[in-house]
N, C-alpha and C positions, 0 to 999 in steps of 0.2 A: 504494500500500500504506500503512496507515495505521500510524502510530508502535508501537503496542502490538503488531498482528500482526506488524511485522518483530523487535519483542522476544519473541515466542511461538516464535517461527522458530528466531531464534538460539540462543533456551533449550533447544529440542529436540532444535539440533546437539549444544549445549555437553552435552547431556546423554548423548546417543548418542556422543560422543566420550569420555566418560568409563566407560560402560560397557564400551565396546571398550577402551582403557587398563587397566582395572579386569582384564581378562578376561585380556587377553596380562601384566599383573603377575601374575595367579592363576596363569599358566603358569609364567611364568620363576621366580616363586618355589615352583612344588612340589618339596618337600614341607614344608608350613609347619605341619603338625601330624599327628595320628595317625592311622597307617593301619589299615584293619580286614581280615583274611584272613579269609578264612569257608574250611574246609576239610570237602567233606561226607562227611569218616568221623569214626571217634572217636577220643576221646585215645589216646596213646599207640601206635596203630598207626604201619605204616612212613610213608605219608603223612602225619601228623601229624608224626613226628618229621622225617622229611626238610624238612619248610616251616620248621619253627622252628627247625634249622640254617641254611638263609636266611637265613629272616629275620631273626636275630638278628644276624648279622653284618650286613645289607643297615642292619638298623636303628643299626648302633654308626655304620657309616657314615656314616647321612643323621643322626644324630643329632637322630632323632623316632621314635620307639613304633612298632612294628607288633605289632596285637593280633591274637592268634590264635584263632578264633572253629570251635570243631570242633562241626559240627550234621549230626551221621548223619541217615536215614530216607530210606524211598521211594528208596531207591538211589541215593542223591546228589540225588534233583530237589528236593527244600525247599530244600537250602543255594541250586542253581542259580537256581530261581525267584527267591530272594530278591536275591541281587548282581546275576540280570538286570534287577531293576526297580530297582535303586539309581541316585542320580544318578550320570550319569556325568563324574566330576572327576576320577577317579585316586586317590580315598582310597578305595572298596570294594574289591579282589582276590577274587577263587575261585581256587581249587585247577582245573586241569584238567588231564583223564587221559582214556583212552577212553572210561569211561561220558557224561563229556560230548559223547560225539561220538557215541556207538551209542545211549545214550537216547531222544535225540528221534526214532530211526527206529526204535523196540521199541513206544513207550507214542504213545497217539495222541491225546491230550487235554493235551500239555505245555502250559504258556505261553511256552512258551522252544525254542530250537534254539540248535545250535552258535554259529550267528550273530547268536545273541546277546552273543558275547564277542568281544573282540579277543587276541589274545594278546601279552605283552608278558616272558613270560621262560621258559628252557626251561632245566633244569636239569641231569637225570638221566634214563639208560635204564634201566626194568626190565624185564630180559628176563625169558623165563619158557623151561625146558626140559623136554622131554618125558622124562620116567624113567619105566623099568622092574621088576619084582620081579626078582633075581637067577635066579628058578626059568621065566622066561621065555628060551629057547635064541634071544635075539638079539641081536646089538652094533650094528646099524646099523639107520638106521630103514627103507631100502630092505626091511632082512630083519623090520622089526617088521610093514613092509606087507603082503610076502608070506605072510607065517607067519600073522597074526594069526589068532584062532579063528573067527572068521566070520566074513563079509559081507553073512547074510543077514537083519543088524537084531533078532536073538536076543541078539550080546551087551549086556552091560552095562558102561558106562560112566560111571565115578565123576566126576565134574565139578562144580568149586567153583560158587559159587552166577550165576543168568543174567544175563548184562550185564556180568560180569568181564570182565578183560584177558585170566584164563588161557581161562575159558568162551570167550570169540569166538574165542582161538587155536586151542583144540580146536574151535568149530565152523568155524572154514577148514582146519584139519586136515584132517577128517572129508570134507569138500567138497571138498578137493584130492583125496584119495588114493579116494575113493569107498570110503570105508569105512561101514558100515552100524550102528550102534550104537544102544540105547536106554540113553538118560541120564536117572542118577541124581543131584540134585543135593545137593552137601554143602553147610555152611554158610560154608564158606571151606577154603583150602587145607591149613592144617595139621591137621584132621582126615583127610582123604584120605590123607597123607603117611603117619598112623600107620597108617591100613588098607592100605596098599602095605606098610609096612616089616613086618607080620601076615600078609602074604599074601593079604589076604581081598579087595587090591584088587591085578592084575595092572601097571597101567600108568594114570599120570595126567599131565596136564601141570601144574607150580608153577613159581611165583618162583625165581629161581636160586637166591636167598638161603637159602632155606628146606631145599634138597639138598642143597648145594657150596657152593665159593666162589665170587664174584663171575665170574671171566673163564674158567673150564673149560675150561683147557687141550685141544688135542688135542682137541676135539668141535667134529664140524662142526654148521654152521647146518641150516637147513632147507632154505633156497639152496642151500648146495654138497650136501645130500643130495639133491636134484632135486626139491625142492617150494620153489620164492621165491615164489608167491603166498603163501604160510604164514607170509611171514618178515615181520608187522607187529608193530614191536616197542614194547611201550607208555612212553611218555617220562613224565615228569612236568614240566606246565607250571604257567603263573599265566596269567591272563585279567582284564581290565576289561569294564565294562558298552558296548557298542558307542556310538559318540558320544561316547566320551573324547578331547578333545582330541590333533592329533597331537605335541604340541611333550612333554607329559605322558605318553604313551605311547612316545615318545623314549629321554623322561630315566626312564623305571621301565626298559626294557631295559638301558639303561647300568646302571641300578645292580645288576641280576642279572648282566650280564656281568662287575661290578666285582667282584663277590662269585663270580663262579664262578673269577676267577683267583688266589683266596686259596687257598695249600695245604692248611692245616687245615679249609677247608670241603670242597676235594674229599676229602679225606683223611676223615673225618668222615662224606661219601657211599657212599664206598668200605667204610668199615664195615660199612654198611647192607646190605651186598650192593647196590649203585647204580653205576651206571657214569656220574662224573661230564660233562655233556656239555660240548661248547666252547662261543667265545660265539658267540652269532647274533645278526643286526639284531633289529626286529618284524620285516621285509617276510619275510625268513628263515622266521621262527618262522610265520608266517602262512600260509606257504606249505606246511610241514610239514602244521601244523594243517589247511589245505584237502585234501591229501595221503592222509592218515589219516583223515579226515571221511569222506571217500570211500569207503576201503580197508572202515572197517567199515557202512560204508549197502551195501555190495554184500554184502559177509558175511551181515548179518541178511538182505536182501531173499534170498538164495539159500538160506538156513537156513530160510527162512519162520519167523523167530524173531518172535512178537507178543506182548506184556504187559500186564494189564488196568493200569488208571492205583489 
């Protein structure tokens, strides 16, 4: 071997060894500067504000910015599209909620699926219950089953907009109890609420938040009313771009478990009508997330629910 190639040689280890050095410091020193949240609703909604109670405390912590980047449209797939092709270092976040998990099995031209994220913090339950108009003669939903005014696809069915947490609930509803409805969709759930508390809409499903309080006492689930296929209850997560390092994926769940054991943040969730969650690993939260990936790809496949892109 001649003098100059064994210094070619060595300079490519020394080089490749530096790379790899460079890469495990990138690791152990995240987070060395600002993180970017992309949340795909809009300001001021309960997702928006539930992330920047997070985050705000996740950021006093790491003591580095986390910027909160709220980009509605196309029912969350622009914000998706965009964090899923970001590099993946652990400085882009998204928001994920059902629609990232029922999207890619509605719309057929995504560039993205579920698996396109890892999931890395799991925060808060929002449940959602099924209410009644008081001029309706039932207390249980056994007796909302039996009573209801049809099943023979005549009535109507006021339902927040397709792709929701409350829509998919209502349509595994509907699919459990073999109930027959044509649905009408509204723009979101607090219009529907106002057409219930008018009369002019009999029965809908919304956010807890939005009826009652948070934990409503004394009502059972849908489990213990004899429908637990029914009972998929939407969380709110955070997700990085797949091929995020594991050591960085790590240390982001530590830092949402670090933050969800602060009083004033759960306290603060609770507000919101949120039911603050415990902590979880990732492998935890992954597992959730594979869970419910599931839960709603069966839903829409059995709904025959499809969406032009």
């Amino acid at each position: 071997m001649k003098r100059r190639d064994f210094i070619t040689l060595l300079g490519d280890a020394a080089i490749a060894g530096m790379l790899v050095t460079g890469a495990a410091h990138a690791q152990t020193d995240f987070p060395n500067r600002h993180i970017h949240m992309v949340v795909p609703y809009p300001a001021g909604g309960i997702v928006d504000i539930a992330t920047r109670i997070v985050t705000d405390k996740l950021s006093e912590i790491w003591h580095q910015p986390i910027v909160v980047e709220t980009k509605p449209g196309a029912s969350g797939n622009l914000a998706w599209d965009q964090v899923s092709r970001a590099k993946p270092n652990g400085y882009t976040w998204a928001f994920l909620g059902p629609a990232t998990m029922a999207n890619p099995h509605m719309y057929a031209n995504l560039r993205w699926s579920e698996k396109s994220f890892v999931p890395v913090g799991a925060t808060a339950w929002g449940p959602s219950a099924l209410v009644v108009h008081p001029s309706l003669p039932v207390n249980t939903v056994t007796e909302f089953v039996n009573q209801c005014p049809e099943k023979s696809g005549h009535s109507q069915l006021r339902h927040p907009p397709i792709g929701s947490s409350q829509y998919l609930g209502i349509a595994t509803f509907l699919n459990a109890t073999k109930l027959e409805m044509v649905g009408v969709p509204y723009n979101g759930a607090p219009p529907a609420i106002l057409d219930l508390m008018t009369n002019r809409v009999q029965f809908t499903m919304a956010p807890v938040g939005i009826v009652r309080s948070p934990l409503l006492p004394n009502v059972p689930t849908t489990s213990e009313a004899g429908y637990p296929e029914v009972n998929v209850v939407p969380w709110f997560g955070y997700g990085v771009p797949r091929g995020t390092p594991r050591p960085v994926i790590d240390k982001i769940a530590a830092g949402f478990n670090a933050v969800m054991k602060v009083p004033s943040v759960r306290a603060a969730l609770q507000k919101q009508a949120l039911q603050p969650m415990e902590s979880m690993s990732a492998d935890e939260i992954a597992e959730l997330y594979a869970a419910d990936a599931g839960k709603y790809a069966k839903i829409i496949r059995e709904a025959g629910i499809k969406l032009s892109d």
